[in-house]
Rosetta silent file (secondary structure, phi, psi, omega in degrees, C-alpha in Angstrom):
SEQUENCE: XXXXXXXXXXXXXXXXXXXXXXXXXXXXXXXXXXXXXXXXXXXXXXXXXXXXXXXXXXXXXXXXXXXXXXXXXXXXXXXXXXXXXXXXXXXXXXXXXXXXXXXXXXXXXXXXXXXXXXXXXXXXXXXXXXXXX
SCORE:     score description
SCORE:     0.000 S_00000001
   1 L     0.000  143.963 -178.415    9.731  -11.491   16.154 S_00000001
   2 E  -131.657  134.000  149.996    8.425   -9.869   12.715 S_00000001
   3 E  -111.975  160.600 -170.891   10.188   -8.962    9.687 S_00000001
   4 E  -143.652   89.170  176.338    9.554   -7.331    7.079 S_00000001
   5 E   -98.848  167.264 -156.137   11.548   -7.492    3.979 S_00000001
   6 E  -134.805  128.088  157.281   10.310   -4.439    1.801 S_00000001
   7 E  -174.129 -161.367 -164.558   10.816   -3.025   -1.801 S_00000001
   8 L   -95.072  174.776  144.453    9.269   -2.499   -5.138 S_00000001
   9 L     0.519  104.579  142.213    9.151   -5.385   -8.294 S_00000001
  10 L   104.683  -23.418 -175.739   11.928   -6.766   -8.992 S_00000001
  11 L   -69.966   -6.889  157.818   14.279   -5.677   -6.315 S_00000001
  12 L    96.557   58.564 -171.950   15.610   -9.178   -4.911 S_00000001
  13 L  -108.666  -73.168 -171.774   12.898   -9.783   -1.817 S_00000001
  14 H   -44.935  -37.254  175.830   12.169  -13.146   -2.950 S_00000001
  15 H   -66.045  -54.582  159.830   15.465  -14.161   -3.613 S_00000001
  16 H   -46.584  -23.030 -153.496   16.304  -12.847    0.022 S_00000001
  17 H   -91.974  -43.179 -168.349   13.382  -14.557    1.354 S_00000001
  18 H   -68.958  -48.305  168.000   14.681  -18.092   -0.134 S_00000001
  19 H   -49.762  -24.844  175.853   18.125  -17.306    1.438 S_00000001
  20 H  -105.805  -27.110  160.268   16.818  -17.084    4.789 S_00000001
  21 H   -33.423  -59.524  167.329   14.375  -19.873    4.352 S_00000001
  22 H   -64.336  -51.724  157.227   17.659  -22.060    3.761 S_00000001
  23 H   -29.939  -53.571 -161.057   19.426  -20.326    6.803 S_00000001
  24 H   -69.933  -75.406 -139.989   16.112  -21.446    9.136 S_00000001
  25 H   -66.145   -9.109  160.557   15.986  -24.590    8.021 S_00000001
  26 H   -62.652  -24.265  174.445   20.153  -25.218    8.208 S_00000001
  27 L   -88.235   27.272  153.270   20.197  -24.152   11.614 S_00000001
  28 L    58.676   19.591 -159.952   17.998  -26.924   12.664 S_00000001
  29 L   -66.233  -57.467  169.217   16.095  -25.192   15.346 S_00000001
  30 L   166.398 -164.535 -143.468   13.027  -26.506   14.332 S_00000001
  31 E   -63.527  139.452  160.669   10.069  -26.777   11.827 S_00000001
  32 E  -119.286  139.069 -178.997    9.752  -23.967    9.146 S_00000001
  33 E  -110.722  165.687 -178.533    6.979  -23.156    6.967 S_00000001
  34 E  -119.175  117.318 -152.485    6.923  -21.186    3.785 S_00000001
  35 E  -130.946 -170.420 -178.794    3.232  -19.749    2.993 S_00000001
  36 L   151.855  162.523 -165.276    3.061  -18.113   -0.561 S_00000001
  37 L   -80.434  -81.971 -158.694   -0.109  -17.361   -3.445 S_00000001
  38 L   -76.055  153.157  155.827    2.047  -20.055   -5.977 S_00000001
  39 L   -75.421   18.851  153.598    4.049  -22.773   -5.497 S_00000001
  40 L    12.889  -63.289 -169.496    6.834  -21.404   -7.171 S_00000001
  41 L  -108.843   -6.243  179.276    9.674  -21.432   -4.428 S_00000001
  42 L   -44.514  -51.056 -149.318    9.007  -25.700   -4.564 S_00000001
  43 L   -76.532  -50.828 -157.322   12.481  -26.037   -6.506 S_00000001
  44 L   -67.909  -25.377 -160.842   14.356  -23.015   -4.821 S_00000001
  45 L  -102.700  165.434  173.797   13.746  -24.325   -0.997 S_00000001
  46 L   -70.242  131.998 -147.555   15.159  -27.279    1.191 S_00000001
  47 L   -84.885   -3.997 -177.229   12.951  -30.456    0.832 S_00000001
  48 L   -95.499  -35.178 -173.372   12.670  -29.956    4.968 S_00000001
  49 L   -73.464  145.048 -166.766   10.320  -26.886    4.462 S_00000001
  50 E   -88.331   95.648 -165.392    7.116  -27.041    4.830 S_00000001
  51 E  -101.680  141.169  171.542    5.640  -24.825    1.512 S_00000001
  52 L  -114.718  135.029  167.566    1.642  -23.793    1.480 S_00000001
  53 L  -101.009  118.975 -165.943    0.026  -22.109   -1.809 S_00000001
  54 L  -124.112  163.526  162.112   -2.490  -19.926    0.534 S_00000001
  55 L  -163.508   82.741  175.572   -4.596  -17.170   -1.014 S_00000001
  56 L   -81.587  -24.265 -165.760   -6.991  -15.343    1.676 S_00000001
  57 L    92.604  -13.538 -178.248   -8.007  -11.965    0.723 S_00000001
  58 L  -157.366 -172.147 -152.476   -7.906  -10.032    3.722 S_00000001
  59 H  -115.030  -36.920  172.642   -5.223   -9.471    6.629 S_00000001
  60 H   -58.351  -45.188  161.667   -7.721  -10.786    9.558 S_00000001
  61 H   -44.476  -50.156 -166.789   -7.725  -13.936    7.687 S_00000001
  62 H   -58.023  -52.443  172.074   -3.966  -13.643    6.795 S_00000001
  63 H   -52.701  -67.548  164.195   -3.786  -13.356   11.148 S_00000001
  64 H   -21.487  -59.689 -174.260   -5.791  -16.227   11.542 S_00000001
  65 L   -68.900  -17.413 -145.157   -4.405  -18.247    9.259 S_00000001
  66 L  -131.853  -42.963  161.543   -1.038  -17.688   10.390 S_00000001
  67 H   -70.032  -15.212 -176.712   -1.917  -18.297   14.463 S_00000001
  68 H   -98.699  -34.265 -179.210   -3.496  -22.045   13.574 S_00000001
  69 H   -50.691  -33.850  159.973   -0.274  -22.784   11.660 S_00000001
  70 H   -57.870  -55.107 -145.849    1.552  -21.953   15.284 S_00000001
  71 H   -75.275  -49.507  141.674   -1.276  -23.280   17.151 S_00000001
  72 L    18.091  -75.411 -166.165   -0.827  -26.339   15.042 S_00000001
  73 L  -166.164  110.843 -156.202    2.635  -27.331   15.626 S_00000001
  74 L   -71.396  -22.140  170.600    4.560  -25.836   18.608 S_00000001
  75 L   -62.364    2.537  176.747    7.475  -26.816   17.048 S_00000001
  76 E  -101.249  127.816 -160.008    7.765  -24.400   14.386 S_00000001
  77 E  -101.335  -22.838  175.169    9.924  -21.769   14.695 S_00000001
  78 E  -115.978  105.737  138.070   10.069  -19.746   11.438 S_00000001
  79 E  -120.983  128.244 -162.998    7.527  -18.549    9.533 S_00000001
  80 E   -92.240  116.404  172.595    8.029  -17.111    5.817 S_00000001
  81 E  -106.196   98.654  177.576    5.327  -15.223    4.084 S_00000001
  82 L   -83.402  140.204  130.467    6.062  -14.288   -0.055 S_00000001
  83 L   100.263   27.075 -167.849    3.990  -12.437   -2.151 S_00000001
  84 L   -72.677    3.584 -179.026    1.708  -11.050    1.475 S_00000001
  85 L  -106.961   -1.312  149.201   -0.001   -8.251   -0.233 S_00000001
  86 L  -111.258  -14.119  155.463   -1.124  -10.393   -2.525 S_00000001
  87 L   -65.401  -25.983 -153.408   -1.925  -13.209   -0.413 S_00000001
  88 L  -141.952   -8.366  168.980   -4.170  -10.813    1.930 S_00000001
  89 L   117.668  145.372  170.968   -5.336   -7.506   -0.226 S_00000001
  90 L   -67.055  -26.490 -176.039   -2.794   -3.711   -0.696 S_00000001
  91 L   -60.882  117.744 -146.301   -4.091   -2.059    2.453 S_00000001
  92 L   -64.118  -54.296  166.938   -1.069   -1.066    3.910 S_00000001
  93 L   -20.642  -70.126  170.643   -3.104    0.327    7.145 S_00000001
  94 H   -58.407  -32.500  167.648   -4.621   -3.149    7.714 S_00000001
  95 H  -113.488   40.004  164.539   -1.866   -4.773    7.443 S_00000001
  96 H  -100.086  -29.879  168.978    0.320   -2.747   10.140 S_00000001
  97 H   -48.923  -33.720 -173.205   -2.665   -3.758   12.362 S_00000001
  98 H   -72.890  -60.712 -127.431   -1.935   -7.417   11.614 S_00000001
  99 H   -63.245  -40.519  174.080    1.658   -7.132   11.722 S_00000001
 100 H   -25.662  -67.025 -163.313    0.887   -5.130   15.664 S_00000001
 101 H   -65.532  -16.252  168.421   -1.189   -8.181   16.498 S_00000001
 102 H   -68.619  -69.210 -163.899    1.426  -10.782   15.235 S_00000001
 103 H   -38.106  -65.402 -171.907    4.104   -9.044   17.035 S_00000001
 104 H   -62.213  -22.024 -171.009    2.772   -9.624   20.337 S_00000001
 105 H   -93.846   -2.923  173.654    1.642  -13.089   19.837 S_00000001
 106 H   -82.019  -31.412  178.922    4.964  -14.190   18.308 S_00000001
 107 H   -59.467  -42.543 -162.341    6.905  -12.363   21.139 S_00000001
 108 L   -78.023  -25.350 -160.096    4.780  -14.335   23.880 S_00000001
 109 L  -100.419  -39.993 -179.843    5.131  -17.614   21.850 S_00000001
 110 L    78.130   51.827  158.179    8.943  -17.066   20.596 S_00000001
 111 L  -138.289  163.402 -173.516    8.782  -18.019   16.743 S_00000001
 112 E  -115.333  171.530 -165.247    9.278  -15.689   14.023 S_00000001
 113 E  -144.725  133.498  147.389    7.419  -14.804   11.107 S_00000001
 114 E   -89.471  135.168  170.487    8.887  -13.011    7.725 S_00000001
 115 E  -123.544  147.458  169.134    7.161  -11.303    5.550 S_00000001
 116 E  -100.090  138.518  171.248    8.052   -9.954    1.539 S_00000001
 117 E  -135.704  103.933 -149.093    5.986   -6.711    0.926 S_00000001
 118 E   -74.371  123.499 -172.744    6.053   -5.722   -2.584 S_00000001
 119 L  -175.208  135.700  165.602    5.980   -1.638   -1.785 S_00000001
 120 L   -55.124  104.327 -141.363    7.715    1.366   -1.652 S_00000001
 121 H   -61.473  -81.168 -166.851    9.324    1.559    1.796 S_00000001
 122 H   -29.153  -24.970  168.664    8.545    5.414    2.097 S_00000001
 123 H   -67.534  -11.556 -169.198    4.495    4.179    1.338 S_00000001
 124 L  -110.365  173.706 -157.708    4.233    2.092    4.670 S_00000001
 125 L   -60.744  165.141 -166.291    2.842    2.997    7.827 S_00000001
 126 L   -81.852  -12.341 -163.844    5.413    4.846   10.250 S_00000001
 127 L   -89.702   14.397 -166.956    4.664    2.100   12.591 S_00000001
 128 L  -115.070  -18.830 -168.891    6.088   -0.981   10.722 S_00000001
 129 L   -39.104  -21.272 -159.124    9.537    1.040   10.372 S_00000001
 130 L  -113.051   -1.050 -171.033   11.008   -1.027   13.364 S_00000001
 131 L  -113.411   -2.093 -157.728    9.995   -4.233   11.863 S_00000001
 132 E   -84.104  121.003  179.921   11.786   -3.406    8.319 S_00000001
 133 L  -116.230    0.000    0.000   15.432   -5.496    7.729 S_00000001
């Protein structure tokens, strides 16, 4: 499953993002990671999550990068991405391609992935519209 939550600066993504972070890891399901450019969110999260300061540049990386973290550790059931358009580059195009290519491999595998995407919802592609919370 992919989410996506989406608005401009300032608008209370991150703050959502930390709120659900704490939700994953209170329900106990199993391992959650946190991926983000800064380390930032160290104070605001539970001392169970697993936080990475990542920075790739591009959204095929950003894929990569995101499937060995899975491939990794089967146990993890949530993953949270802040800050992904600056983790992986503004092309909105490129990254509805990732999020496509996520979707299916999260669906087949059954863990979820969040993402914050600092953007004007009416700017993204018509296809991510179903992934938007």
């Amino acid at each position: 499953m992919i989410r996506l939550i989406v608005g401009l600066k300032g608008s209370g993504k991150t703050t959502r993002l930390i709120e659900m972070v704490n939700e994953a890891v209170a329900a106990d399901k199993g391992d959650v990671i946190c991926v983000e450019k800064t380390t930032k969110l160290n104070n605001d999260l539970d001392r169970r999550v697993r936080l990475i300061d990542y920075e790739v540049g591009n959204f095929d990386g950003l894929y990569g990068f995101l499937t060995g973290l899975y491939a990794a550790n089967y146990d993890t059931t949530d993953i949270f991405v802040d800050q992904t358009l600056k983790i992986a580059g503004d092309d909105l195009t490129e990254l509805a391609k990732m999020i496509e290519r996520l979707d299916a491999t999260a669906a087949k595998e059954g863990f979820a992935i969040t993402f914050t995407i600092s953007a004007d919802p009416s700017a993204l592609p018509a296809a991510l519209g179903k992934y938007v919370i």
